[in-house]
C-alpha positions in Angstrom: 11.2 -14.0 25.3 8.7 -10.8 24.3 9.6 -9.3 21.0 9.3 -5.8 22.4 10.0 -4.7 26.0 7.9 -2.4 28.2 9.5 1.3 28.8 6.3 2.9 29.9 2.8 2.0 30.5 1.7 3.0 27.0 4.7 2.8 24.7 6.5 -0.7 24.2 10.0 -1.0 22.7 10.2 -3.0 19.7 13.9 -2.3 18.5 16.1 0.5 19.2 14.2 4.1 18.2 11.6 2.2 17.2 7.9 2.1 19.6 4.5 0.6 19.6 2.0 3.3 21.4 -1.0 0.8 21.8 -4.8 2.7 21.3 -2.8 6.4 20.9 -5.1 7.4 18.3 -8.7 5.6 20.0 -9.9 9.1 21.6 -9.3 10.7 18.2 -10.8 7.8 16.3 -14.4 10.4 15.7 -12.3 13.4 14.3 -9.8 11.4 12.4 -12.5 9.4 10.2 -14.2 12.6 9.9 -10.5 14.4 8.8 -10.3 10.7 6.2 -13.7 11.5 5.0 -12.9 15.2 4.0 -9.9 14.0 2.4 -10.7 11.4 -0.1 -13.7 13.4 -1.0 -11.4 15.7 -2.8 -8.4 12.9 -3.7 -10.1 9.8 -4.0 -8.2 6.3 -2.9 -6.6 5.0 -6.3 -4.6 1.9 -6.6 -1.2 3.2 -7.9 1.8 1.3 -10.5 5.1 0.6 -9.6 7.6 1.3 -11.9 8.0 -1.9 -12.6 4.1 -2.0 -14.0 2.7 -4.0 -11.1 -0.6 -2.4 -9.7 -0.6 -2.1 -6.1 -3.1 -3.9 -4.2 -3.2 -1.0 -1.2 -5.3 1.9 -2.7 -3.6 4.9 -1.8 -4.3 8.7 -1.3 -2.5 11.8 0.2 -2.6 14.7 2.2 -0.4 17.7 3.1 1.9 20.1 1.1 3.1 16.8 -0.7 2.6 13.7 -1.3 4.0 10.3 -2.5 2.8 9.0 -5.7 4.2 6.3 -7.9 4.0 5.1 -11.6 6.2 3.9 -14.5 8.6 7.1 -14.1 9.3 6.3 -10.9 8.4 7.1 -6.8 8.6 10.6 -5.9 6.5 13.3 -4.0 4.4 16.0 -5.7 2.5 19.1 -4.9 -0.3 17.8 -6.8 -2.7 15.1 -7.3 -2.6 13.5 -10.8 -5.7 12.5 -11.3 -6.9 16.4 -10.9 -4.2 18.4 -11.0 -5.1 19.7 -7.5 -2.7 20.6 -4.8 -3.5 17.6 -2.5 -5.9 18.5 0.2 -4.5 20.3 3.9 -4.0 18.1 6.4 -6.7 17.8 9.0 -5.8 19.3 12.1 -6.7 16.2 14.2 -4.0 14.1 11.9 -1.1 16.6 12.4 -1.3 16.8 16.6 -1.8 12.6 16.8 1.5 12.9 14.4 3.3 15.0 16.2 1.8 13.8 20.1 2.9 10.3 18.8 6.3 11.6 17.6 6.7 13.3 21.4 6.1 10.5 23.0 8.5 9.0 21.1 11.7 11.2 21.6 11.2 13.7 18.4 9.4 16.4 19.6 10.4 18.9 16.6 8.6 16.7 14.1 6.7 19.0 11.4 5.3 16.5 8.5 4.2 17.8 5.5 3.0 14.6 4.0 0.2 11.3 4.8 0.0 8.5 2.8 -3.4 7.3 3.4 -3.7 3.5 2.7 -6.5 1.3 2.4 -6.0 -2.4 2.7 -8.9 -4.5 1.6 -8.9 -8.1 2.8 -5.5 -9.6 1.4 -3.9 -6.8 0.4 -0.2 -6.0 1.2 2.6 -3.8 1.3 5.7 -5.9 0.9 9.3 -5.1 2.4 10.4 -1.9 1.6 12.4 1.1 2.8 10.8 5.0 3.0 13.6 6.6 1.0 12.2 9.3 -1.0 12.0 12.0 1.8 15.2 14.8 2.0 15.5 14.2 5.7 16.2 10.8 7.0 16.5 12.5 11.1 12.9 12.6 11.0 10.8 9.6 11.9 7.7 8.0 10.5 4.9 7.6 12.2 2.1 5.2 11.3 -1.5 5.1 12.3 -3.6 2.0 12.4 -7.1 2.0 11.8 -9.9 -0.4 11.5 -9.4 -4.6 11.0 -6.4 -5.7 12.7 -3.1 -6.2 10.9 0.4 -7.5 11.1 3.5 -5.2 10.5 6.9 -6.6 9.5 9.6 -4.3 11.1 13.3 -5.7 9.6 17.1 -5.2 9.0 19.1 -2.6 6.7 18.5 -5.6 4.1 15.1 -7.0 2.6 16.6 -10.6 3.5 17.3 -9.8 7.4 15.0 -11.1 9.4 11.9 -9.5 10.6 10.0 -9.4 14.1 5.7 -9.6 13.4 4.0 -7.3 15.1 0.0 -7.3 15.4 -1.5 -3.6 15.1 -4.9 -2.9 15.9 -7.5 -0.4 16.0 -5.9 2.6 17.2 -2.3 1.6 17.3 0.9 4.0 16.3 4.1 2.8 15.3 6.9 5.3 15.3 10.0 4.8 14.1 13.6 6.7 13.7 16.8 7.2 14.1 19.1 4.1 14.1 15.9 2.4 12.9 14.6 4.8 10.4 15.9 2.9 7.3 14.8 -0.5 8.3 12.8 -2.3 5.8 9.2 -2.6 6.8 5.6 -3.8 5.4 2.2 -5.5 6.1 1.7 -8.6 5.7 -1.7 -9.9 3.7 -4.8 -8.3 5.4 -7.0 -10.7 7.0 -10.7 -10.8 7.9 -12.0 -9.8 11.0 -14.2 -8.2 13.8 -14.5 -4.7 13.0 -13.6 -2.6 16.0 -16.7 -0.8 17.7 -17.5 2.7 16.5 -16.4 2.2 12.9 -18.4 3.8 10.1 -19.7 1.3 7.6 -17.3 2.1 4.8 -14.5 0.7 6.7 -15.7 -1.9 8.8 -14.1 -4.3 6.6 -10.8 -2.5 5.7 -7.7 -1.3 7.5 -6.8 2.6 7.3 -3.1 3.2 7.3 -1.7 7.0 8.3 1.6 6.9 7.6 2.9 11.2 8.1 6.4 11.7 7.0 9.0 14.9 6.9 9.2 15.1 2.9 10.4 18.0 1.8 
């Protein structure tokens, strides 16, 4: 049996409130990279600390009013970058309508983010199970942007035990999620090598971009 049903042509079911929108962000692929490129210019990726003390193998950046930051006082969003006390740079314009086309599609057509994590996963790095719990509203989804090598997502229970369905991402995929699903515990499993899909500048032809805009505040 498939793991996730067809509803539409371009957006597949994988649980309840919870949709694959294969190649949604392809014909924005130019200005996205270019919004990427703007964006780490001015907050650079930086591989974060739990606070627990373990050093994260995704590097990480941010963009929006606030972002999500994490070290040995704990996970929270802030206004500013650490490393430079900066506000964290504006959103691009071409991240916030594939947000909030992708969150349309998808049965939330009030979403308003004002936060990206920006990941970068190098060849084995991960995001283990975990649930987005920081934000003040939890009726808003999250909606996640794949970009470059290919990846597997883990979509689980209300538990980090339950089980979870494996779900291959690639270039251009968006998975949204809400709802009754919007506290299901989720990650990536270690990053692979690949082909790099066509059209890919050379600083990320061997690394996966992950867009993950959220309603924070």
């Amino acid at each position: 049996m498939d793991l996730f049903s067809s509803q539409q042509a371009d957006k597949l079911i994988i649980l309840p409130d919870a949709y694959l929108l294969k190649g949604l962000a392809l014909p924005e692929q130019t200005e996205l990279l270019a919004g990427l490129q703007d964006v780490i210019s001015l907050s650079p990726f930086r591989h974060m600390v739990t606070p627990g003390g373990f050093t994260m193998s995704v590097a990480m950046s941010n963009c929006g009013s606030l972002g999500w930051v994490t070290d040995r006082s704990g996970y929270r969003y802030t206004a500013y970058d650490p490393l430079n006390d900066a506000p964290w740079p504006a959103m691009p314009e071409a991240f916030l309508a594939l947000a909030q086309n992708a969150a349309t599609k998808s049965g939330y057509p009030d979403f308003q983010p004002d936060a990206c994590l920006i990941n970068r996963y190098n060849i084995d790095a991960r995001m283990t199970l975990h649930q987005d719990k920081n934000e003040v509203d939890f009726t808003q989804p999250i909606v996640s942007v794949s970009l470059g090598l290919n990846a597997v997502f883990q979509l689980g229970g209300f538990q980090r035990t339950d089980k979870t369905i494996k779900l291959p991402l690639a270039h251009g995929d968006v998975v949204v999620w809400g709802g009754s699903s919007r506290m299901r515990f989720h990650g990536i499993l270690p990053l692979k090598a690949g082909l790099s899909p066509p059209n890919i500048t050379p600083a990320l032809s061997n690394c996966r971009i992950n867009l993950t805009f959220r309603k924070a505040g």
